[in-house]
C-alpha atoms as an extended CHARMM CRD file, in Angstrom:
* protein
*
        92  EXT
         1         1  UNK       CA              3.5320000000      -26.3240000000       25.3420000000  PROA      1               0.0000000000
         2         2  UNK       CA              3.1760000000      -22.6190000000       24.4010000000  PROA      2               0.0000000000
         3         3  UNK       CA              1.6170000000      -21.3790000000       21.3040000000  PROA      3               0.0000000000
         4         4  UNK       CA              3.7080000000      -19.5940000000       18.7970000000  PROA      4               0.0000000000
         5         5  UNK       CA              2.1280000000      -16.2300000000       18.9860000000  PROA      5               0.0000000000
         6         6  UNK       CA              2.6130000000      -16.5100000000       14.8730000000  PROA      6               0.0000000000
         7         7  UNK       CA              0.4960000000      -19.7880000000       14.9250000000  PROA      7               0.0000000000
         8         8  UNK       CA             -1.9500000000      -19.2980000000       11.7440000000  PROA      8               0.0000000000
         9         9  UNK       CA             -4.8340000000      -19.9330000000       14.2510000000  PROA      9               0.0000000000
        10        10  UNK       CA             -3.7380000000      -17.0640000000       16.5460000000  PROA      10              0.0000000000
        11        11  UNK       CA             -3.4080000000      -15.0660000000       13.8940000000  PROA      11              0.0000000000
        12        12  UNK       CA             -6.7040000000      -16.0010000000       12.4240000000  PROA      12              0.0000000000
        13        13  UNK       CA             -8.7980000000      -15.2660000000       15.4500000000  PROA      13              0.0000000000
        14        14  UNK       CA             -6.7600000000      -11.7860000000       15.4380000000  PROA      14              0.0000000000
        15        15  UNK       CA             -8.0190000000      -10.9960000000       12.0870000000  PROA      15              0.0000000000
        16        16  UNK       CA            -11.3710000000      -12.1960000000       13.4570000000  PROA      16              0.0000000000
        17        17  UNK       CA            -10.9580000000       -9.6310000000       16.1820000000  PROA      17              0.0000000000
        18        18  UNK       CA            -10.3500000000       -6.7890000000       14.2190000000  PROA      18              0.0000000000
        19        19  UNK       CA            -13.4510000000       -7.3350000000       11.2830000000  PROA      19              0.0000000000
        20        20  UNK       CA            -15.8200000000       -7.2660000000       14.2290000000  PROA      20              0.0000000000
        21        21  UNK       CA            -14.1260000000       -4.2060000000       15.9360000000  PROA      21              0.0000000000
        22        22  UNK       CA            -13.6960000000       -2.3950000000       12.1100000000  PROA      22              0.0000000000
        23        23  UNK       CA            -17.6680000000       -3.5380000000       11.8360000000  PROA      23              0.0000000000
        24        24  UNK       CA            -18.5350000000       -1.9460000000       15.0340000000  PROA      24              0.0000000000
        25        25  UNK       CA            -16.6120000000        1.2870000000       14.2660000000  PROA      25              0.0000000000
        26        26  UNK       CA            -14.1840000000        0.4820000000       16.7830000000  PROA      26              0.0000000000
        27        27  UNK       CA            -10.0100000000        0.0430000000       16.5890000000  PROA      27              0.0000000000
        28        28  UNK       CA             -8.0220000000       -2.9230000000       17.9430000000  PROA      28              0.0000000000
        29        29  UNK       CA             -5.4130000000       -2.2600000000       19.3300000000  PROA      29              0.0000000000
        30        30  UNK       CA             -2.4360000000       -5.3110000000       20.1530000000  PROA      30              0.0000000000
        31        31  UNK       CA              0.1010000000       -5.6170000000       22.8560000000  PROA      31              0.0000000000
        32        32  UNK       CA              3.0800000000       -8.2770000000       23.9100000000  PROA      32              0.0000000000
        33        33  UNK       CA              5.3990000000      -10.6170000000       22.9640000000  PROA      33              0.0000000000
        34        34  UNK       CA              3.5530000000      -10.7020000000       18.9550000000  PROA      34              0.0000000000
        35        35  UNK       CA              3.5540000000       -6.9580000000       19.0390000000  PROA      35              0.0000000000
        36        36  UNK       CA              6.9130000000       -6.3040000000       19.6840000000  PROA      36              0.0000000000
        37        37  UNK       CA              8.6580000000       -9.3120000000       17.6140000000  PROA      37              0.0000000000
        38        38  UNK       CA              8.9800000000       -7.1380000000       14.2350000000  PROA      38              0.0000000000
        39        39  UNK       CA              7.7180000000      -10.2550000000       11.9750000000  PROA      39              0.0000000000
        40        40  UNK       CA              4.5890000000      -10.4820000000       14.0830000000  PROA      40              0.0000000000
        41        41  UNK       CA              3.9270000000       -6.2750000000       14.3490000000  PROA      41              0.0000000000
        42        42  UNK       CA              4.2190000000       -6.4130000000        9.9460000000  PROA      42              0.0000000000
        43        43  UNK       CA              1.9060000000       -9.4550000000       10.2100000000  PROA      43              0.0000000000
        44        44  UNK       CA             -0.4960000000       -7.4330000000       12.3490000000  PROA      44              0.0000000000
        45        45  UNK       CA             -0.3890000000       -4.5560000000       10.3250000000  PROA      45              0.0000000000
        46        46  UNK       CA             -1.1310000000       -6.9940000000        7.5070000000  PROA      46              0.0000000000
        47        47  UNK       CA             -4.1580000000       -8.3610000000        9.2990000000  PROA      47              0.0000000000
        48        48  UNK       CA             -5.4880000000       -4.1370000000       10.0770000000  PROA      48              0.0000000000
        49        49  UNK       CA             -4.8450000000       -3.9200000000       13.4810000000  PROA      49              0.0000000000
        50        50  UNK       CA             -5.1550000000       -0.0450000000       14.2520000000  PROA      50              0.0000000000
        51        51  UNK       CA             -2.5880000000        0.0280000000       16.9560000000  PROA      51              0.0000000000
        52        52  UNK       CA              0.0910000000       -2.0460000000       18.6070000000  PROA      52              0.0000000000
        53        53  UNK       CA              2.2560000000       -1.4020000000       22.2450000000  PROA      53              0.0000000000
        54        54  UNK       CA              5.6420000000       -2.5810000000       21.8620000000  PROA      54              0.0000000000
        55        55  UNK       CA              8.2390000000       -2.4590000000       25.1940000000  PROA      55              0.0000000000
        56        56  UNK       CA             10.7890000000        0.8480000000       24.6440000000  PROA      56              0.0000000000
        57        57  UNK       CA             13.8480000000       -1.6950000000       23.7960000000  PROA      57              0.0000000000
        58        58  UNK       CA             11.6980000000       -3.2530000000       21.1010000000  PROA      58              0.0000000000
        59        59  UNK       CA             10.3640000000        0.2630000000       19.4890000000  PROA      59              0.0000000000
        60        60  UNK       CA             13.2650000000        0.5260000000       17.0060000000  PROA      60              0.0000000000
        61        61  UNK       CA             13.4480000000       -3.0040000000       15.3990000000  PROA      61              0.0000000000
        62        62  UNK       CA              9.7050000000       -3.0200000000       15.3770000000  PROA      62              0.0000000000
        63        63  UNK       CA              9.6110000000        0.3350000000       13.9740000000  PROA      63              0.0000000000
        64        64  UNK       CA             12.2570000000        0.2050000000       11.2810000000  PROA      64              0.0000000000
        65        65  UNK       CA             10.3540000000       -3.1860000000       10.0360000000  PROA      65              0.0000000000
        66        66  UNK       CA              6.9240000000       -1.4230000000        9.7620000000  PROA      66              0.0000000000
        67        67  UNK       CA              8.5060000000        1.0040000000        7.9470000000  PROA      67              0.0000000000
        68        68  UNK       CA             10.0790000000       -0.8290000000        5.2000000000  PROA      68              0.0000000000
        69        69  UNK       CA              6.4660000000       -2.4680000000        4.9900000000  PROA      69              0.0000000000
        70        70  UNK       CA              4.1920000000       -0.6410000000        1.8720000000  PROA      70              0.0000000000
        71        71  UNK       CA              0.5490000000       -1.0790000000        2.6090000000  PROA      71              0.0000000000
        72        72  UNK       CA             -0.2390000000       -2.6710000000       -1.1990000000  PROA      72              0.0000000000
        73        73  UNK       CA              2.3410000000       -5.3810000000        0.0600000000  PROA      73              0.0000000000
        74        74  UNK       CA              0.4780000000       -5.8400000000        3.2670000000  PROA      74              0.0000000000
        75        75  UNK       CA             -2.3590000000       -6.6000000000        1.5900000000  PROA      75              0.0000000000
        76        76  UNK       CA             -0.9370000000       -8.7040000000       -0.3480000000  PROA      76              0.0000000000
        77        77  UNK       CA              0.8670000000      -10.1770000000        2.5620000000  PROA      77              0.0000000000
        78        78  UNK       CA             -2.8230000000      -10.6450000000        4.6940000000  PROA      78              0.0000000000
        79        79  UNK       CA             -4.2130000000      -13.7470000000        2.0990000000  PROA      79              0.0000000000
        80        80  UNK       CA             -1.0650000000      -15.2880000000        2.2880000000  PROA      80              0.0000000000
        81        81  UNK       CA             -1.1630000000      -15.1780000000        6.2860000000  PROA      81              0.0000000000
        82        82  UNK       CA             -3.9970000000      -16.8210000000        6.3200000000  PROA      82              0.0000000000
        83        83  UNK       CA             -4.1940000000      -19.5230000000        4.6250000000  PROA      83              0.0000000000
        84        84  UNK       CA             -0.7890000000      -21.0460000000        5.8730000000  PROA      84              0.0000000000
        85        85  UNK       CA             -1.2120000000      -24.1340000000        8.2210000000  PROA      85              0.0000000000
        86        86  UNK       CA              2.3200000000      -23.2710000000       10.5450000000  PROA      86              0.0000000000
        87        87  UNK       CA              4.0200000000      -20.9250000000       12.3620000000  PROA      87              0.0000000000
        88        88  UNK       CA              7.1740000000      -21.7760000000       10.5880000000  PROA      88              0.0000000000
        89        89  UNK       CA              5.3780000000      -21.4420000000        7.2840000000  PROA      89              0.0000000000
        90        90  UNK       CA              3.6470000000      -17.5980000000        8.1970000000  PROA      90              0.0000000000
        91        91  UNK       CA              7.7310000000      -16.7970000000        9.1210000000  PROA      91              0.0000000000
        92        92  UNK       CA              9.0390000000      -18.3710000000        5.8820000000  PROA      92              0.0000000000
């Protein structure tokens, strides 16, 4: 079967990814199907990823979502990420 690009563990080695890269003074940067599904780009931005590539037909959803997102409630949002055990339960 295919992983749920929202799967807690994906999303846990992402925000794996980007305290090395931070650490190391570099950005991440995140492209694809988890980039360009709106829920997935605010839970990216959640986890600090620096920079995402989303397809032209996805740019406005993902966009308009991102910008309804305040960075105190991303943080917020990041712990909460984390610790859930499904994909259905990061999307709830």
């Amino acid at each position: 079967g295919q992983v749920d690009t929202l799967h807690p563990g994906v999303l846990r080695l992402i925000h794996a990814a980007v305290g090395e890269a931070h650490r190391g003074r570099k950005s991440i940067s995140v492209c694809g199907e988890v980039a360009a599904d709106p829920l997935g780009a605010v839970a990216l931005a959640a986890l600090e990823v620096d920079s995402l590539s989303v397809a032209v037909n996805q740019l406005p959803a993902v966009a308009q979502a991102l910008g309804r997102a305040r960075p105190a409630a991303l943080a917020d949002l990041r712990p909460q990420i984390l610790r859930q055990r499904t994909a259905r339960a990061v999307r709830a």
